[in-house]
MMTF fields as JSON, N, C-alpha, C and O atoms, coordinates in Angstrom:
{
  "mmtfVersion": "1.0.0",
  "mmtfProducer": "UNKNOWN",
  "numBonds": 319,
  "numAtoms": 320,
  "numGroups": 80,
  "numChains": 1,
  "numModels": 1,
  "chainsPerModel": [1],
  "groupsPerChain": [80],
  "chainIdList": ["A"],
  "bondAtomList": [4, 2, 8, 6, 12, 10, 16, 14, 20, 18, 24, 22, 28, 26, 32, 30, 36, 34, 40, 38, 44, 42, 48, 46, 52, 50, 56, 54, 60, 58, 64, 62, 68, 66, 72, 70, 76, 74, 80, 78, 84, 82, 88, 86, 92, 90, 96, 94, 100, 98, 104, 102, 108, 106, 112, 110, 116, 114, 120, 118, 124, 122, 128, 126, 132, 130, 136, 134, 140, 138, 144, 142, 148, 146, 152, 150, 156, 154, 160, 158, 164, 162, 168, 166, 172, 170, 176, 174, 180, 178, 184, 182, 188, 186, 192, 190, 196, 194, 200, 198, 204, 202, 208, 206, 212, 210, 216, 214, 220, 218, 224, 222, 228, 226, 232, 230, 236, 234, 240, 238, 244, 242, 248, 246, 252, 250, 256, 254, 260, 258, 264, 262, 268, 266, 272, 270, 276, 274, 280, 278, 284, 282, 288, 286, 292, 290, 296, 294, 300, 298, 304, 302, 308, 306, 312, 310, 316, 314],
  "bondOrderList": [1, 1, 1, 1, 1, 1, 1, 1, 1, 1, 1, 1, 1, 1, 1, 1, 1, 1, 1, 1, 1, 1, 1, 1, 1, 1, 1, 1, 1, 1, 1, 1, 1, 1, 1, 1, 1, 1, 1, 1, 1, 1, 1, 1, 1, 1, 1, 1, 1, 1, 1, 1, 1, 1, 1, 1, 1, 1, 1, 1, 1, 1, 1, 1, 1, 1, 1, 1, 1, 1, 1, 1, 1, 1, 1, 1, 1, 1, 1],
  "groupList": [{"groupName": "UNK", "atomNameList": ["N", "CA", "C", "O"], "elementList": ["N", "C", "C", "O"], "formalChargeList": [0, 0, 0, 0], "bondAtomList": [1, 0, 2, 1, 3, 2], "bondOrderList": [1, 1, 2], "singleLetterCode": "X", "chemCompType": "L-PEPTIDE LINKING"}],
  "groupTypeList": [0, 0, 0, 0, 0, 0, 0, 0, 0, 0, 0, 0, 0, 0, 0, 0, 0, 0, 0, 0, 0, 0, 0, 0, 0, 0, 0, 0, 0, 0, 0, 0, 0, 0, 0, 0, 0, 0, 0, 0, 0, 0, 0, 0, 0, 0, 0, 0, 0, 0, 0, 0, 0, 0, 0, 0, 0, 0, 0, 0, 0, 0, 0, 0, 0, 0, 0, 0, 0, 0, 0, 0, 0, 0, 0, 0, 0, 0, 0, 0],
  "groupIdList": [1, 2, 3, 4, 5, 6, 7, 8, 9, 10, 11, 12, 13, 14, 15, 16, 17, 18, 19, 20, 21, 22, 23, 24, 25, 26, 27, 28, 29, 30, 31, 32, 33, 34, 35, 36, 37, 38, 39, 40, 41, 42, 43, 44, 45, 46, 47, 48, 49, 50, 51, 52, 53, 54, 55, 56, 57, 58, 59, 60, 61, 62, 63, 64, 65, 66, 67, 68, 69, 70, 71, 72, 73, 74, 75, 76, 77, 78, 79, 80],
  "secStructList": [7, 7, 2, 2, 2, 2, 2, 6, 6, 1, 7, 7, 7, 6, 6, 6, 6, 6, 6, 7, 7, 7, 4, 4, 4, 6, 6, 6, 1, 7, 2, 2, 2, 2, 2, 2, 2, 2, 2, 2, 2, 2, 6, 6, 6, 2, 2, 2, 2, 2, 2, 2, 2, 2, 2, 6, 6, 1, 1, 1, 7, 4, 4, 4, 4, 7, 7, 1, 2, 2, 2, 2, 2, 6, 6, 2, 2, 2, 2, 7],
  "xCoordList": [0.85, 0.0, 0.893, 1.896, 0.617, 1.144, 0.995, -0.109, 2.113, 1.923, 0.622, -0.147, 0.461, -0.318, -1.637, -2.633, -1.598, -3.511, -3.338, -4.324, -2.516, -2.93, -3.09, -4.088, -2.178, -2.218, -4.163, -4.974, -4.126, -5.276, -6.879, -7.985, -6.348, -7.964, -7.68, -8.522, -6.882, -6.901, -8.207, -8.729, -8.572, -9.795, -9.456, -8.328, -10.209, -9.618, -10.005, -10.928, -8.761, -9.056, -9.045, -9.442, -8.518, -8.61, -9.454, -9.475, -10.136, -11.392, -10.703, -10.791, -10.005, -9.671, -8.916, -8.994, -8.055, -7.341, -8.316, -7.886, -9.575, -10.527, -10.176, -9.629, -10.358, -10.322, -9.156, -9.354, -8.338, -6.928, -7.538, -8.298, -7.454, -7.609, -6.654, -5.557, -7.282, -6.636, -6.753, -7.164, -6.427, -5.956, -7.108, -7.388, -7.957, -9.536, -10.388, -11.513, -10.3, -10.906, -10.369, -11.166, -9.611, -9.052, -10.005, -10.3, -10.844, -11.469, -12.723, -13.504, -13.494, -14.835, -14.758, -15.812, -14.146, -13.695, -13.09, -12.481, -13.335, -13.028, -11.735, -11.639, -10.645, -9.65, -9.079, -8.094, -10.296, -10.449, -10.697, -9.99, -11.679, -11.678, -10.691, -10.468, -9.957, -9.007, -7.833, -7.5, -7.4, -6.37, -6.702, -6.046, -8.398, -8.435, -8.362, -8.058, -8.654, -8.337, -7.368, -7.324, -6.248, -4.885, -4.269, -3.435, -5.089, -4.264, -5.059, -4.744, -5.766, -6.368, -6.053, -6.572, -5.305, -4.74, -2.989, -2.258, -2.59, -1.604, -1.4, -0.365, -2.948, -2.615, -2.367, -1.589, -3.445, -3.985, -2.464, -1.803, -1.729, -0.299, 0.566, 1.176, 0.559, 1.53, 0.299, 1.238, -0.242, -0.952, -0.25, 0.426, -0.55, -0.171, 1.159, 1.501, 2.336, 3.431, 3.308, 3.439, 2.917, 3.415, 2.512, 2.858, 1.314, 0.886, 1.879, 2.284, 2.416, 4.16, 4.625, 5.1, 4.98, 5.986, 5.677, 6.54, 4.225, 3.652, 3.625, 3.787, 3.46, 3.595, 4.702, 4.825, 5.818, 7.782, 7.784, 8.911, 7.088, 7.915, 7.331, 7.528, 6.447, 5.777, 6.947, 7.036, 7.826, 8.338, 9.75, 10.377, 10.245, 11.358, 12.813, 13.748, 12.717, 13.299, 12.988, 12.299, 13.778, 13.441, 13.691, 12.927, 14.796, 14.817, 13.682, 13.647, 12.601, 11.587, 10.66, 10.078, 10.68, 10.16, 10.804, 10.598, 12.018, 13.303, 13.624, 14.729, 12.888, 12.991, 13.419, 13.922, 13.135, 13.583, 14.153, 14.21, 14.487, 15.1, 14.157, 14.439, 13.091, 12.215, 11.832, 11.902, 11.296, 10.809, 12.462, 12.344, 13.595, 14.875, 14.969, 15.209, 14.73, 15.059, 13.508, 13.542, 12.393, 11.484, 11.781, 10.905, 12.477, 12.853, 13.961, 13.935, 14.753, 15.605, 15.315, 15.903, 14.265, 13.972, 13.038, 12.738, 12.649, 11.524, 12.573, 12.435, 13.579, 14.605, 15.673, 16.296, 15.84, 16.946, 16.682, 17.464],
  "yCoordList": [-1.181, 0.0, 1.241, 1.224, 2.298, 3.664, 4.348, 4.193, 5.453, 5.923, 6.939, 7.139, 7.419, 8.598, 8.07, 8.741, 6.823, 5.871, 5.89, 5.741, 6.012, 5.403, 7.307, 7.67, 7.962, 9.327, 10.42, 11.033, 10.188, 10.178, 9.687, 10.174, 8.881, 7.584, 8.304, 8.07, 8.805, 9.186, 10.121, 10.805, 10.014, 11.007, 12.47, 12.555, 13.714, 15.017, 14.794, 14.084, 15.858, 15.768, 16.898, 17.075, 18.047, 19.309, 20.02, 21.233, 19.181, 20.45, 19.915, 20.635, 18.713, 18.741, 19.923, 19.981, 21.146, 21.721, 22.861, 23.629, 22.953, 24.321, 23.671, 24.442, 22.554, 22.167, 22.911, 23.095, 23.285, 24.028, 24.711, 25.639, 24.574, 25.119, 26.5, 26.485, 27.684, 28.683, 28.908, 27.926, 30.1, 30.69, 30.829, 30.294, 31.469, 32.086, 30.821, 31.152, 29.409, 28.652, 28.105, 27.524, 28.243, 27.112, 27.539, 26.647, 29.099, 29.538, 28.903, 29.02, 28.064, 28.146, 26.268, 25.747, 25.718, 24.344, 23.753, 24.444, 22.363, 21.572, 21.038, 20.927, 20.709, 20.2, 19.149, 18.921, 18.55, 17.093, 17.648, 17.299, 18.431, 18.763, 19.153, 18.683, 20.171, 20.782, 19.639, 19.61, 18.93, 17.396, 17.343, 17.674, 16.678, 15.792, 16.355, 15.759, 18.015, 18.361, 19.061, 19.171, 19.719, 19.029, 17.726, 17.582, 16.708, 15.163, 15.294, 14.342, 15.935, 15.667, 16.442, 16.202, 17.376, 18.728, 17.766, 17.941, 16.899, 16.57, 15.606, 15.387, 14.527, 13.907, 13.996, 13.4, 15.162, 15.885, 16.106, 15.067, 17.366, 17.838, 16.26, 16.202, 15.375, 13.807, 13.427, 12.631, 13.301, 13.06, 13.384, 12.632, 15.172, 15.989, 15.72, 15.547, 15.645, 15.417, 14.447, 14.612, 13.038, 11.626, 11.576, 10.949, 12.479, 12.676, 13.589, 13.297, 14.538, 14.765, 14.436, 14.687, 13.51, 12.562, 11.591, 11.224, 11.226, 10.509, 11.139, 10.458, 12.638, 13.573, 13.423, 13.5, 13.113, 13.922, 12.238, 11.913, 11.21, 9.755, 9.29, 8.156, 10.377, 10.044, 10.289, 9.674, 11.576, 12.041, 11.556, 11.464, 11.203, 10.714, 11.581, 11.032, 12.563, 13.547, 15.155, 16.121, 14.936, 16.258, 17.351, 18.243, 17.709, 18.674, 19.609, 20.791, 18.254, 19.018, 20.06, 21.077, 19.624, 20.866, 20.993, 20.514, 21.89, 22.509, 23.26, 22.993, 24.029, 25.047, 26.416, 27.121, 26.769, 27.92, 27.714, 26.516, 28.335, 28.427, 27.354, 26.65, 28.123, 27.712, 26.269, 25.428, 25.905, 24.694, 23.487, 22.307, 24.065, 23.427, 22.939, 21.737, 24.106, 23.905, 23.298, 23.135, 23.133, 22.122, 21.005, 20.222, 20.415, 18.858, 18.91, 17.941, 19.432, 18.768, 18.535, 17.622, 19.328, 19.404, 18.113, 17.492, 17.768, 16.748, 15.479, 14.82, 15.148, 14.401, 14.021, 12.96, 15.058, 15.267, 13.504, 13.239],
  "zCoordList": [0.0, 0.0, 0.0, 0.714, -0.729, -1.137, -0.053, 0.47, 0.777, 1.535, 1.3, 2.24, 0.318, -0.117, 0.024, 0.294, -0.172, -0.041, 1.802, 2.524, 2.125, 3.556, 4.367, 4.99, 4.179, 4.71, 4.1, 4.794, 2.848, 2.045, 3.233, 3.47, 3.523, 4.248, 6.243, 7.11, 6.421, 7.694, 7.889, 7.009, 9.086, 9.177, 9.628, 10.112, 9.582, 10.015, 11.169, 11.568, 12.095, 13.401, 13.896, 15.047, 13.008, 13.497, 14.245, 14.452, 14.628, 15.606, 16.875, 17.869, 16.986, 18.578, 18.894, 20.121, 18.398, 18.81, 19.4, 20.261, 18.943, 19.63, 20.993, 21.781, 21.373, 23.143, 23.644, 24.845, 23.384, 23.977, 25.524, 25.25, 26.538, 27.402, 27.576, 28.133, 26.996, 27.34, 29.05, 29.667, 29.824, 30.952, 31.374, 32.447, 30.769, 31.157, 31.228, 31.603, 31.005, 30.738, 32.329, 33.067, 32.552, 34.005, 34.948, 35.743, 35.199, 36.329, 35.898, 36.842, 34.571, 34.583, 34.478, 34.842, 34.23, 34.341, 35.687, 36.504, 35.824, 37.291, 36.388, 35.166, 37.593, 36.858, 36.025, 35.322, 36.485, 35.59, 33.92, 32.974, 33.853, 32.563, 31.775, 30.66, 32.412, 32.289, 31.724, 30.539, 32.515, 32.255, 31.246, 30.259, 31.279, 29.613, 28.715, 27.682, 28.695, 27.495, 26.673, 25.448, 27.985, 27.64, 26.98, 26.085, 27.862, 27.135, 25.772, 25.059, 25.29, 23.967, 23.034, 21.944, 23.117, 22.321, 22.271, 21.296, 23.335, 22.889, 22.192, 21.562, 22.263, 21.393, 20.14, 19.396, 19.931, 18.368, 18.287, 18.276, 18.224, 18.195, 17.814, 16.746, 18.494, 18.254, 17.04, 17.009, 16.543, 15.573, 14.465, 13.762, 14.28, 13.406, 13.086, 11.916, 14.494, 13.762, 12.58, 11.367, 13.582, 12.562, 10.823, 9.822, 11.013, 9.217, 8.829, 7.704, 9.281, 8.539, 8.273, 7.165, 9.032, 9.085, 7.804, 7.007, 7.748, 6.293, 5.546, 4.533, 5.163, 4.316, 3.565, 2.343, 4.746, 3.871, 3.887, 4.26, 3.668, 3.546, 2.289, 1.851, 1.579, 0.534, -0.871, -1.934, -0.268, -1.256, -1.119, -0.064, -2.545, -2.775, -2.107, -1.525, -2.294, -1.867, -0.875, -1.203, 0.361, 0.939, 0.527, 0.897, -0.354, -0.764, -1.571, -1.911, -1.724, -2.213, -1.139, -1.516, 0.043, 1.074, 1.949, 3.063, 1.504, 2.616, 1.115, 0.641, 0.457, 0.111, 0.263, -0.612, 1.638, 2.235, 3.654, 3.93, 4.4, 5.275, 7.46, 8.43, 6.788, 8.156, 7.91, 8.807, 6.292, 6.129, 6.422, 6.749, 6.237, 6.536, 7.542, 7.654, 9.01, 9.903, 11.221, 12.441, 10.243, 10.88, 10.156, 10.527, 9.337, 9.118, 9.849, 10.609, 9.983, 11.151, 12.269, 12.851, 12.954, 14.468, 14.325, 15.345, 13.271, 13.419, 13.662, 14.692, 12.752, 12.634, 13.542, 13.509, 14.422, 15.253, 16.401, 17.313]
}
C-alpha cells in the first residue's frame, strides 16, 4: 500500500485543537476537565506530527520541502 492511499484515508481531526484550554478557561472548568483536554490537544499535536511525518515519507526527496530556510530547519527538528 502507497503511503499517499494510507495518509489520504486518515480522518480530520482538526477540531480537537478548539479544546486548547486557554488561561480564562481554568477559572470556569473543574480540573479534571481541564487534564483531559490538555491530554487531547496533545494527542492531536503527536498526531499531526506523525501525518508529517507521512507527508515527507511520501516524497522521494526532501529537498523538495526545505525550500527555504524555516521549512529546513522544521525537518531537522523533526529528525533530530
Amino acid at each position: 500500500m502507497e503511503v499517499q492511499t494510507i495518509y489520504n484515508e486518515l480522518p480530520d481531526i482538526h477540531d480537537w485543537a478548539k479544546l486548547t484550554p486557554f488561561e480564562f478557561k481554568y477559572f470556569q472548568y473543574p480540573t479534571r476537565i481541564i487534564l483531559t483536554a490538555t491530554k487531547i490537544v496533545d494527542i492531536y499535536y503527536t498526531l499531526c506530527t506523525a501525518r508529517m511525518n507521512l507527508h515527507f515519507l511520501d516524497n522521494q526527496d526532501f529537498g523538495d520541502y526545505a525550500k527555504d530556510e524555516v521549512s529546513k530547519k522544521l525537518i531537522k527538528s523533526m529528525h533530530l
